[in-house]
N, C-alpha and C positions, 0 to 999 in steps of 0.2 A: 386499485390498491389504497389501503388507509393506513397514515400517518401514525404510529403509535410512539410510545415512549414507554423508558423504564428507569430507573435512577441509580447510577452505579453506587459503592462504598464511598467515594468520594464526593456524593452529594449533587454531581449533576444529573442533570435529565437529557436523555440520548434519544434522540428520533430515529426509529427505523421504520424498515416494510419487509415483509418476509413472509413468503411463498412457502406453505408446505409440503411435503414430499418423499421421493425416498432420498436415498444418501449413497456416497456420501455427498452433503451438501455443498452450497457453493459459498463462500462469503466474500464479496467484493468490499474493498478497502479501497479510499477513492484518495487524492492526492492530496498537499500544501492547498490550503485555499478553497477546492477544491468539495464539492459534496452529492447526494446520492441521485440527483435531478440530472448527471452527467451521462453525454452518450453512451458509454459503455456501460455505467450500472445500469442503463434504463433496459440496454438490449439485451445484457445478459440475464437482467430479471424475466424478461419475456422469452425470451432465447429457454430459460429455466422452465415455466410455467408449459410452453410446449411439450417438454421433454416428461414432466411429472418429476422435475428434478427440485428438493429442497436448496431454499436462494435466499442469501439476506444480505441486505446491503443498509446502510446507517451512514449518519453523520459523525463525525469528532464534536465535543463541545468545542463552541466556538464556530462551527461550519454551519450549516445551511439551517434546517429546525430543531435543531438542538440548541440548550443554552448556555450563554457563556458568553463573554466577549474575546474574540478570536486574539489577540493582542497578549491576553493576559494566558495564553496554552501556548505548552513546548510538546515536544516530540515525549518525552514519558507522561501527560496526561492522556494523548489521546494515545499512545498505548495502551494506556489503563483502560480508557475508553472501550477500544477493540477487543480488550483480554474480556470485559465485563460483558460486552457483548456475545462474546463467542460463548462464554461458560454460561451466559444466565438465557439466552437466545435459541443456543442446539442442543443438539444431543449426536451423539455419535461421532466418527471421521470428518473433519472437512476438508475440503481444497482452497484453501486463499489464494485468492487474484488480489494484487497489491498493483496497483499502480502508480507510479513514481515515489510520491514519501509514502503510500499504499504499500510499495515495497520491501519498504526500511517497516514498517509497522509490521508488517509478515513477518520479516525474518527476527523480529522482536518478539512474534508469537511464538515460531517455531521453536524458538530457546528457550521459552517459559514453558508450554504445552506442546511438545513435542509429539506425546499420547494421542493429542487430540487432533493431531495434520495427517492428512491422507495425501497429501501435495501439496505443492505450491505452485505458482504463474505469477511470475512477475512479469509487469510490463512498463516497458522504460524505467523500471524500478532503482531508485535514488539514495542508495542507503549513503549514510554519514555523511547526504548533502551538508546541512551545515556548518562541520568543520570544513571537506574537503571541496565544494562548491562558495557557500557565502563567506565566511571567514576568510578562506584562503585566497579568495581574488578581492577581498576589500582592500583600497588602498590604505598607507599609514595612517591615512587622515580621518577616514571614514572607520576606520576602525577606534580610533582615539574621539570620533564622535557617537560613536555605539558607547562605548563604554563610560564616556562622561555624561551622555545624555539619558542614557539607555534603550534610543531605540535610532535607528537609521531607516530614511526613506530612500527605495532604490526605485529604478521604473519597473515597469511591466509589459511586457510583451502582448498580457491574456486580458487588459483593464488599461482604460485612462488615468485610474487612482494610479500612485505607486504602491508597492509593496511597503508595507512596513514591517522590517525587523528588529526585534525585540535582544536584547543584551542577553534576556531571561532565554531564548530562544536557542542562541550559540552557548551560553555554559551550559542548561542544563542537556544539550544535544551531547555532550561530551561525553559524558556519562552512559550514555546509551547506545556510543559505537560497535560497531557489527565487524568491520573489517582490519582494527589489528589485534585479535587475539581469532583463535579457532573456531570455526563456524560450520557444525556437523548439520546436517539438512539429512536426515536418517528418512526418509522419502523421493520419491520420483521431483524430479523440479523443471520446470519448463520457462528459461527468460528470452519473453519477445523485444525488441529493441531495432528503432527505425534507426538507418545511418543517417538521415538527415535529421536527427534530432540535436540542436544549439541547446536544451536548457539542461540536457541528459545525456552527452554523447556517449558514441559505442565504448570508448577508452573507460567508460563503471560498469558498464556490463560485462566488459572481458574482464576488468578485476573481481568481479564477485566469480563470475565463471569461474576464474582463475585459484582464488582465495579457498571458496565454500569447496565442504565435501558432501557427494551424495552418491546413493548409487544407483540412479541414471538421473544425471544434469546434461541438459540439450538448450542451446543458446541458438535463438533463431534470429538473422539479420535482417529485416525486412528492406530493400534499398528503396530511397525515397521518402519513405514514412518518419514525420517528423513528433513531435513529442505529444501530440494531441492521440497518434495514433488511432484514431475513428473513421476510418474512412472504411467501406465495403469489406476489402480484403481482409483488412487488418482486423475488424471485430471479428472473422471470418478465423482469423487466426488463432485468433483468441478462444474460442469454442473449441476447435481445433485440440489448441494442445491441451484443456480443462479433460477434452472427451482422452487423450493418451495418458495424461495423468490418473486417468480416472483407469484406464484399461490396464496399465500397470499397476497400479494401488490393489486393484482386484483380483490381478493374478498374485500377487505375491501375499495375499491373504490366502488364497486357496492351496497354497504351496505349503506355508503353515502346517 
């Protein structure tokens, strides 16, 4: 696969790879941090090319080869990002696989191009982390040094670095919440989610479950699988429910 780019409205330059195909296609959306070099975009790109199924997977600016410095993007650039990718990328339906903030970036698509989703698959999908994850477990202190500093180092779990978040990071996230006003997912939806996951636990997947409206949303629990979710089964799952997504999206076009 070769490395390509293309430069959204907003002047950056976006690294993908993408398989062509029939449809509809696949678009994987990769996490916080997070970029396309990742076990599960790599399999599902392959996973894709076997089947003669159209696949596109990208960086955020700020994330892997694409440019930017990651520091200075919140959660509506690489929205923007994703939105630029999918309209200027495909053609036709696609299925988004969003994984963790991958997820929150979906469900951001779904409500701008709702046209253009034939499904969705989220997995360990993390929407309105930033208020209801970083903000909300910041203590008073660290919160009062986000906002005089403007940026807080926390550790990491996935790196020796810490995390550093950005002040820019939690307001403009605000702006872009998903879970308290109504949230129609007018598509098949499929959320996989490990109960041993610490950075995402089950208690967001059952509220989006719980929140979103579709007409056929399926919450699958995986026990054991933690936030990485790439192990055997679990990419196994993943294909899984893309191919049920894909089986419903078809029938209810033919029913039309």
């Amino acid at each position: 696969m070769v490395v390509q780019h293309f430069t959204n409205e907003q002047g950056r330059k976006i690294a993908f790879e993408q398989t062509l195909g029939t449809g509809p296609g696949v678009v994987f959306l990769g996490g916080f941090r997070s970029d396309m070099t990742g076990t599960k975009a790599q399999f599902l790109q392959a996973w894709a090319a076997t089947q003669g199924r159209a696949f596109l997977r990208f960086d955020y600016s700020g994330h892997g080869q694409s440019n930017g410095d990651f520091l200075d993007g919140a959660i509506g650039d690489w929205f923007e990002d994703a939105l630029a990718a999918v309209e200027t990328l495909t053609t036709g339906p696609q299925i988004l696989v969003g994984s963790s903030m991958g997820g929150w970036i979906s469900l951001l698509l779904a409500r701008a191009i709702p046209q253009r989703i034939a499904g969705l698959v989220g997995v360990a999908a993390a929407p309105d982390f930033t208020e209801d994850s970083m903000w909300a477990e910041f203590s008073e202190g660290q919160r009062a040094e986000l906002l005089e500093k403007g940026q807080l180092a926390t550790p990491s779990d996935y790196s020796a670095d810490p995390y550093v978040i950005t002040r820019r990071l939690i307001e403009e996230g605000r702006g872009r919440l998903v879970l308290r006003t109504p949230l129609d997912l007018p598509f098949p939806v499929r959320l996989l989610q490990g109960s041993a996951d610490v950075d995402v636990p089950p208690s967001v997947a059952l509220r989006l479950f719980g929140h979103a409206t579709s007409p056929d949303m399926r919450l699958t629990l995986v026990k054991g699988a933690d936030h990485r979710f790439s192990t055997s089964a679990c990419l196994e799952a993943i294909v899984v429910a893309i191919a049920e997504v894909s089986d419903v999206a078809g029938a209810e076009k033919m029913s039309i």
